[in-house]
N, C-alpha and C positions, 0 to 999 in steps of 0.2 A: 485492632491490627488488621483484620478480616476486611475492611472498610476504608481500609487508610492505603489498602493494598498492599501490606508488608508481605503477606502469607502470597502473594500470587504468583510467584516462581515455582514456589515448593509445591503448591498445588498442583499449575500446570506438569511440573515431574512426576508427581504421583501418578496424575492423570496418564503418564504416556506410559508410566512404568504399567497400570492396569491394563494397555491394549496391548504393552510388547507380549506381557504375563498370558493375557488371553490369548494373543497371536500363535502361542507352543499347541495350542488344543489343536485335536483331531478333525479339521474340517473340512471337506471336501472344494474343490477347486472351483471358480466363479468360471462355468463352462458357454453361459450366456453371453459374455462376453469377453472378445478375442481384442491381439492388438497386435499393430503390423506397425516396428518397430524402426527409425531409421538414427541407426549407428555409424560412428566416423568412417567405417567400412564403405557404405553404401555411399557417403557423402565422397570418397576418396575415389570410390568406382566411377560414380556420375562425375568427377573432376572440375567441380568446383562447391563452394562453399553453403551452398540449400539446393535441394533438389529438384530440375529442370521442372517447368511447367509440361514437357513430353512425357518425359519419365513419370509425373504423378499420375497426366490420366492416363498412362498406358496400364497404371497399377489398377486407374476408380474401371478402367473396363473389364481390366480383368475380374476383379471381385465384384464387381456387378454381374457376370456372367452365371455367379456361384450362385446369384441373390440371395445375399442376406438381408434381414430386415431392413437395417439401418447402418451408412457409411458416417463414420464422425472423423473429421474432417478436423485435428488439432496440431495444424500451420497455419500461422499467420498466412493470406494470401492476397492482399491489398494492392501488390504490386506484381508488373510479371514476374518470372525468371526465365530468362530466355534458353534454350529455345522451347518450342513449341505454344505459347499462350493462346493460339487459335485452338488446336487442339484440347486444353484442358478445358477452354470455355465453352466447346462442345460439349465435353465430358460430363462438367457442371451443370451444363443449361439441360442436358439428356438424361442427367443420373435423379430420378424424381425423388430418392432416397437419402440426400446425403444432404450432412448439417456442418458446415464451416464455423469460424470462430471469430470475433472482434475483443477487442480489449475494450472495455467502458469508461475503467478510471483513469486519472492520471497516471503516467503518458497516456492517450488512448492509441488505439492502432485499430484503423478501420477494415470492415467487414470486406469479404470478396466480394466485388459490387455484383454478379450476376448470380448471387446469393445473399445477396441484402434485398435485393427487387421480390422476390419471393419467401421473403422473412424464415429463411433459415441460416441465417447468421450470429450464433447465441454469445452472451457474455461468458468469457476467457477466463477474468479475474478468479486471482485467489488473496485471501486474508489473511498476513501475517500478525502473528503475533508479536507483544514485547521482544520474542525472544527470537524471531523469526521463524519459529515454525508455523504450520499449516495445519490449523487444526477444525476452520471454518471454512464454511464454503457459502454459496450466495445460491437461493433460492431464485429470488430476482434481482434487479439491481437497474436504478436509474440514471442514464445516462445524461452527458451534460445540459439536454433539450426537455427534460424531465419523462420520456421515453422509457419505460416498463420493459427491458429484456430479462427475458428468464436466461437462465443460467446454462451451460452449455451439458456440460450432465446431468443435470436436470432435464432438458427438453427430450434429451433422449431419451431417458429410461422414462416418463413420459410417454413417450413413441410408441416404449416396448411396450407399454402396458395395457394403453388402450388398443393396441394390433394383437397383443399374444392373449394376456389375460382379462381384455375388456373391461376394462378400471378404467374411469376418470376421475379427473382431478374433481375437486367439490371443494367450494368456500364453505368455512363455518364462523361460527361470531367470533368475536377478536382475535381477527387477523389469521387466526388458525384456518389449516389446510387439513382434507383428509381423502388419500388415494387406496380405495381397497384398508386392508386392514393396518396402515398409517396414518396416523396422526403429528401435522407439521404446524408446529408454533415456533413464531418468529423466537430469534436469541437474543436475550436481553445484555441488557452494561455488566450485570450484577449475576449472570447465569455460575453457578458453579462456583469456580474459582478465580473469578473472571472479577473484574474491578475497574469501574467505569469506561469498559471496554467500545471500540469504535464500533456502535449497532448500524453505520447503513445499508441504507437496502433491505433487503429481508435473507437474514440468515440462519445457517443451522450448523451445529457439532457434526463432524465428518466424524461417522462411527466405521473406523477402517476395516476391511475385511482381516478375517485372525490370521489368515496365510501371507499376509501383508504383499513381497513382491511376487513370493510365485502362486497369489493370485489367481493370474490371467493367463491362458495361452498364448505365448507372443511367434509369432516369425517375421524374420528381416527382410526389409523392404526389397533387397536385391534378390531374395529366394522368389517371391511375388513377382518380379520383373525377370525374372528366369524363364518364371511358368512352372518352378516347385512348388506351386500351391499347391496341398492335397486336395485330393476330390472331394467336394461338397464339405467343404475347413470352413466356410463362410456362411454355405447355404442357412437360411431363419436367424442369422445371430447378430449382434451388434458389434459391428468390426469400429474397431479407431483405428486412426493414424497418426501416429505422434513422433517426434523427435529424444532419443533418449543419447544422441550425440553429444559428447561433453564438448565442444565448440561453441553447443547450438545455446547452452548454458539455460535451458527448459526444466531445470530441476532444481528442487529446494526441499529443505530437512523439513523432517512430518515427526510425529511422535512414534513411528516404527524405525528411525534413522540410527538408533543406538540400539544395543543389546545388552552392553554394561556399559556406564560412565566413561572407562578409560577408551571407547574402540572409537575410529574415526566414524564421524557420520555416514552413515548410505544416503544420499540424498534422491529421492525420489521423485522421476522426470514428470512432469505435468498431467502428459497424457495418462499414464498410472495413476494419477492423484485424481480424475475425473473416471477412470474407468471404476477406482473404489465408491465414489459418488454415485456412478448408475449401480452398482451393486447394492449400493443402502437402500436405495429406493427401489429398487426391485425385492428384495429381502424383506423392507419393509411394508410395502406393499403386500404380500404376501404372509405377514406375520412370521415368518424366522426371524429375523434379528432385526428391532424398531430400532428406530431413532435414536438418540440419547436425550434420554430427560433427565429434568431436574428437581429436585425435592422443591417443595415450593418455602419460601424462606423463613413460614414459620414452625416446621420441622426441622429447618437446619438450624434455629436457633432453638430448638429445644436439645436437637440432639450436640449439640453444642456443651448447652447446661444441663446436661444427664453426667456426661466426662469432667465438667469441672466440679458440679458434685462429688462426684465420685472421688479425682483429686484430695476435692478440700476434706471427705469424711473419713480418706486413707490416711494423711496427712494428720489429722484429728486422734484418729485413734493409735497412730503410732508415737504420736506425743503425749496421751494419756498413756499409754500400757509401757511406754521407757522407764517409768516412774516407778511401776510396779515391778518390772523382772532386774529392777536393779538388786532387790535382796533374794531371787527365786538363786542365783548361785549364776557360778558360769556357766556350764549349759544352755539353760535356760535363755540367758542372754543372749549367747550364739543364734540360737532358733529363731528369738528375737527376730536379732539384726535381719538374720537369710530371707527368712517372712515376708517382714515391712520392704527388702530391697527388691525382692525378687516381684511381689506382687504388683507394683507398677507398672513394672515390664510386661506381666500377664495382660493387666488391663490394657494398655496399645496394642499386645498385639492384636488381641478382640476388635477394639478399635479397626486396626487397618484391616482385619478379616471380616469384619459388617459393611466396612465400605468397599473392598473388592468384591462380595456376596453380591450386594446392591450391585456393582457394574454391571456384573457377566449377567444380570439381567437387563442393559443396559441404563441403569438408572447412576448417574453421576450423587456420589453422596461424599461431600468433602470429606476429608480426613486429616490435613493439616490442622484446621482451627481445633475441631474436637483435642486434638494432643497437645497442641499450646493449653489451649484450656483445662485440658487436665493437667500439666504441668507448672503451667499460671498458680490453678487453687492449690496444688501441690506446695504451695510455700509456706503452709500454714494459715493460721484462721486472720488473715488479714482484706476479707474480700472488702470488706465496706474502706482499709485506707486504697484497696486497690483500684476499687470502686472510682474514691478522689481522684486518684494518681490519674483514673482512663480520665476523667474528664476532664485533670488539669492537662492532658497530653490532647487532648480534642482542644480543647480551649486557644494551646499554645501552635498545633496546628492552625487551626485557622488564622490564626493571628498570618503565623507565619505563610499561608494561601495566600493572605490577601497584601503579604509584603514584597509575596514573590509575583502576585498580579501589576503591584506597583511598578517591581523592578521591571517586569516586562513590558510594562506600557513605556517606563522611560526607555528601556533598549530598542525597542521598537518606534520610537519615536526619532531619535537621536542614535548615528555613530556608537558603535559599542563602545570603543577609547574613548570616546567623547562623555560619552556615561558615566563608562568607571571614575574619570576625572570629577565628575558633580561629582559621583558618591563620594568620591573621597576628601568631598570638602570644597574644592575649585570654585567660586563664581564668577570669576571673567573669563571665559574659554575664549582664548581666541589666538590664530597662529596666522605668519605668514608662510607661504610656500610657494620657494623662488620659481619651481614650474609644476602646471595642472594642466588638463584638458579641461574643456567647458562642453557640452556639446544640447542645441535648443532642436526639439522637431515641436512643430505646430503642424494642427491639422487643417488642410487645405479643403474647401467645399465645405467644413462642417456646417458655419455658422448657417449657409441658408438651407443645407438639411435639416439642420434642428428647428426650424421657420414649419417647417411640413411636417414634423412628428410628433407625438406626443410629448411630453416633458419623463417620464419613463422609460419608454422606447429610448430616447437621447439619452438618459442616464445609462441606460445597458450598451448602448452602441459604445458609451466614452470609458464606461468600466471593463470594456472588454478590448477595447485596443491601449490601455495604460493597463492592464491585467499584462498584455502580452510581451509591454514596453519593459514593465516589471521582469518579468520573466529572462529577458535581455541580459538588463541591469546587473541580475542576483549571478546570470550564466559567466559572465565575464568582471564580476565582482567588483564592480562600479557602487558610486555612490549617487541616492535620486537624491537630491535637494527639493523641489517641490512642482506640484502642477500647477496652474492658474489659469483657467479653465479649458480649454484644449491646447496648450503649451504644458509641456516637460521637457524640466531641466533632470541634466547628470552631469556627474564629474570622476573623473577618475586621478587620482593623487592626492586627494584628500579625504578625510583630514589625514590617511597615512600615508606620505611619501612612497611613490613607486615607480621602478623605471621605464615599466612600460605602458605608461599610464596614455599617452597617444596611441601606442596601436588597441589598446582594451577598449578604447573610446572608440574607433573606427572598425572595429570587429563588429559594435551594437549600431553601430550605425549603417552598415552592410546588412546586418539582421533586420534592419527595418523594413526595407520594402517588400519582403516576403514574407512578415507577418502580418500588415496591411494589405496585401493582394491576397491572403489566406481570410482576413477580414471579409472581404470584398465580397469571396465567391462564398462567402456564408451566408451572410446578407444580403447579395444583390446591391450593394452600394458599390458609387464610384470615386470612395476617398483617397486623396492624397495626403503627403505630408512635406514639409520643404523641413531640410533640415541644415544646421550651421555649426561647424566646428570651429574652436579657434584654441590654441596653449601659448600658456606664459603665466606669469607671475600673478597672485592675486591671494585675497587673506579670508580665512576662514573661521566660523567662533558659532556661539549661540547668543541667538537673540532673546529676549523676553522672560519673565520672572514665573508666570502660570501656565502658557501653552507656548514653552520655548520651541524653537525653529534653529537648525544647525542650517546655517546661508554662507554665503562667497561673494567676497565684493570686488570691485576693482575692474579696470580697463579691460583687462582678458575679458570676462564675465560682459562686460556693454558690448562688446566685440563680437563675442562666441553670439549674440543675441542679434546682433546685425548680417551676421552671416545667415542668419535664420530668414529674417525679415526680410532681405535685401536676395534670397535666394532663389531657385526655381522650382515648383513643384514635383516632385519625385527625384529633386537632385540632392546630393552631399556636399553643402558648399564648405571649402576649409579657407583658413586664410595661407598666407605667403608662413607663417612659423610652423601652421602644423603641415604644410606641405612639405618643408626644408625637413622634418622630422620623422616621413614618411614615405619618403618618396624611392627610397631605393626599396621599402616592403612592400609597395602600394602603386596601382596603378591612377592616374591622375589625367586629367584632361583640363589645359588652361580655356580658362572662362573669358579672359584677356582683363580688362582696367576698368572697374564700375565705382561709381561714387558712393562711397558711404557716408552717410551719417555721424558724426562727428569725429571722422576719422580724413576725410578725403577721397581722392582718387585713392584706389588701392586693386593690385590685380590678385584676381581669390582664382579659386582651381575646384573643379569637379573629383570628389574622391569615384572613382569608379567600381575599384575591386582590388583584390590582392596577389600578387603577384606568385607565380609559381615557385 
């Protein structure tokens, strides 16, 4: 069960319930670092929706004034917000102190570029869980270029440590890190209660501070922009800046978010969730409160089989001695019964009391599996049918992995309706549908680029602009029919009837040229694309017995393909149906009467944009 992941809910709960449980202790307030906090207040003052590029660096002046060690800088700032951006970009390029933020993963959101040039723009990312909490955080984490950014709480307490308490960082053998008296090993699939959990990057358990939000000293951005800053509030310490505005939607549930089951979550804003980060590593650092580690797994599988032990010989001996106190009289019996019921109980709670023991010295020691386990051998002396039973249930697992790999390759290959129909016996798929959209882009220039690059290089260049065609596709919930070597086809109204299957089709076709001009300035290429719309009637099925293909056939489809071919490089050519279709949502430009291809004279139209 442990393995199969059934237990990793109940884990992760115990887990949170251990830091809210610790969180009641007597600890003194993380006073090394502050946080200057901007609430819908601040946001409603400055009058409009994130705050002015003037307003922040009037803020980074002022608490640079104080000098604090280190300003952490947690707004996105990639774009300006007017007014002021000459002014902050002073403030940045001047402030020799202060670390900005980038997103890495999917979506990414780039750094402030006059703190990218100077490599203090750290990864943002945080790691949810199944359950969406936050309970990891990312030491480093590689961006889509293969690019090493450390982590944005991380670099700074970092900061702190080699300015305040002269600690560096040090490599040691696998993969382990060690800063002063911390020790940081990456977090594995299998850590804890963790079950083939997402390891990229290099991560670790966010051991939150016990006072959870009041933590940190906060004041409001507009007290700072007042000039209520107290005297020397800032001076040596690690100031953030974060959003904790519920508009700004910067916050998500942590394992401190409940206090009991029934109460609403407290969802804890970002920058809080990275100032508990530089707080582990400063703590840790310093030997008060390490890391969280983990038993290594063949202690948890001992202490695993200590409790089911224990189980199976309680279990054992309450069905040898029922036999006996059946003639000691009632009494006897009674005492019995209390005994054998009571003592189980005892045992767990031992149980969950060795494994919160274990925490509060930061050492994670499961406690779900141990109590399934004792409750497992609990059923009597059948370990060896139960034995069978696990591996007829491994067995029937796998079976069933590799039916559900199956099912996912056909879903994934083919239409989901189109699927469930095989599955349910179908073998001639195939429909007509009185109207579809078609829609061809081919890429223009490719062929004599890929003449001058390697055979690789070309392969990434073509997976990355069908990556992004994809991305289209899935956003306005079309369907790809297939590539053929820099052509991609889509359709929209099949195989499910829908009625707005021409404008879904001309939304991704508007999305094109500025995913290939986004292409461009990545790579320094100067690719085009010509693309060809056309709707109307045409029939759709699966082809083939071993690598079936879901296709569309029919005049539309030779049409939509001519409008391709027959078109101009960076334009959207549609025909005479899908224009009459579009034309009062869509802005259009006639192209006038060009000959087509087994069609005639016909006059086609420039899809341009969409109408206000």
């Amino acid at each position: 069960m442990r393995y199969l992941g059934l237990l990793q809910g109940w884990e992760w709960a115990a887990y949170d319930h251990y830091l809210r449980w610790r969180s009641a202790s007597n600890t003194r307030p993380e006073d090394r670092i502050k946080i200057i906090t901007i609430d819908e207040t601040d946001l409603q003052t400055g009058g409009q929706a994130l705050i002015s590029d003037a307003a922040l660096a009037q803020a980074i002046q002022i608490l640079s004034s104080q000098d604090p060690l280190v300003i952490g800088l947690d707004l996105y700032r990639d774009l300006p917000v007017p007014p002021g951006y000459d002014e902050l970009a002073i403030a940045l390029k001047e402030t020799s102190n202060i670390v900005g933020i980038q997103k890495v993963g999917y979506p990414s959101v780039a750094p402030p570029p006059i703190l990218a040039e100077v490599n203090r723009a750290k990864a943002n990312d945080f790691m949810l869980d199944g359950d969406n909490q936050v309970r990891r955080a990312f030491f480093f984490l590689n961006n889509a270029r293969g690019d090493s950014i450390t982590g944005f709480g991380a670099y700074i307490a970092l900061w702190f440590l080699d300015e305040i308490e002269n600690l560096q960082l040090e490599e040691l053998a696998d993969d382990r890190w060690s800063i002063g008296k911390a020790k940081i090993k990456p977090f594995g699939a299998f850590d804890g209660g963790y079950n083939r959990a997402d390891t990229r990057g290099y991560q670790f358990l966010i051991n939150y501070h016990p006072l959870g939000s009041e933590s940190f000293p906060k004041v409001a951005f507009k007290e700072v922009i007042a000039g209520n800053l107290p005297p020397n509030w800032a001076t040596g310490k690690i100031i953030l800046i974060g959003a904790t505005a519920e508009s700004l939607k910067d916050v998500f549930p942590t394992p401190l978010s409940r206090s009991r089951s029934t109460d609403t979550p407290k969802l804890l804003p970002g920058v809080e969730i990275n100032a508990h980060i530089i707080a582990q590593f400063l703590d840790a650092a310093t030997g008060e409160r390490p890391f969280i580690r983990i038993v290594p797994e063949s202690l948890e599988i001992t202490w695993l089989f200590l409790w089911s032990i224990i189980g199976a010989y309680s279990t054992w001996s309450w069905s040898t001695g029922r036999k006996r106190v059946r003639a000691q009289g009632k009494f006897a019996q009674i005492n019995f019964f209390v005994r054998y019921f009571i003592g189980p109980l005892v045992f767990l709670s031992i149980t969950i009391a060795c494994s919160y023991i274990a925490f509060e010295f930061s050492i994670w020691l499961p406690v779900i599996p141990p109590i399934v386990g004792f409750m497992t051998a609990s059923g009597g002396l059948l370990i060896y049918f139960a034995y069978r039973a696990t591996q007829l249930l491994i067995k029937n697992a796998e079976l069933t992995i590799e039916q559900l790999k199956s099912d996912r390759l056909l879903f994934n290959t083919l239409p989901q309706s189109i699927a469930i129909r095989l599955k349910q016996g179908e073998t001639d798929v195939a429909n007509w549908f009185p109207e579809a959209t078609v829609l061809f882009a081919d890429i223009v220039g490719f062929t004599p680029l890929s003449e001058k690059i390697p055979p690789r290089e070309m392969l990434a260049y073509l997976n990355e602009i069908f990556s992004a065609l994809d991305t289209l596709t899935e956003q306005y919930q079309l369907e790809k029919i297939r590539t053929i070597g820099d052509n991609y086809m889509v359709a929209a109204g099949v195989p499910e009837p829908r009625e707005d299957h021409a404008e879904a089709i001309a939304n991704m076709a508007l999305g094109i040229p500025e995913a290939i001009q986004k292409f461009n300035l990545r790579n320094g290429t100067q690719i085009n694309m010509r693309i060809g719309i056309n709707t109307g009637p045409l029939i759709g099925g699966v082809v083939g017995s071993k690598k079936m293909l879901y296709d569309i056939w029919g005049d539309s489809v030779n049409t939509a393909s001519r409008m391709e071919s027959h078109g101009v490089p960076g334009q959207i050519q549609v025909t005479p149906a899908t224009y009459n279709k579009l034309k009062d949502l869509y802005i259009f430009e006639p192209r006038g009467v060009i000959p087509v291809k087994g069609k005639g004279e016909m006059a086609t139209y420039f899809l341009v944009g969409k109408r206000e």
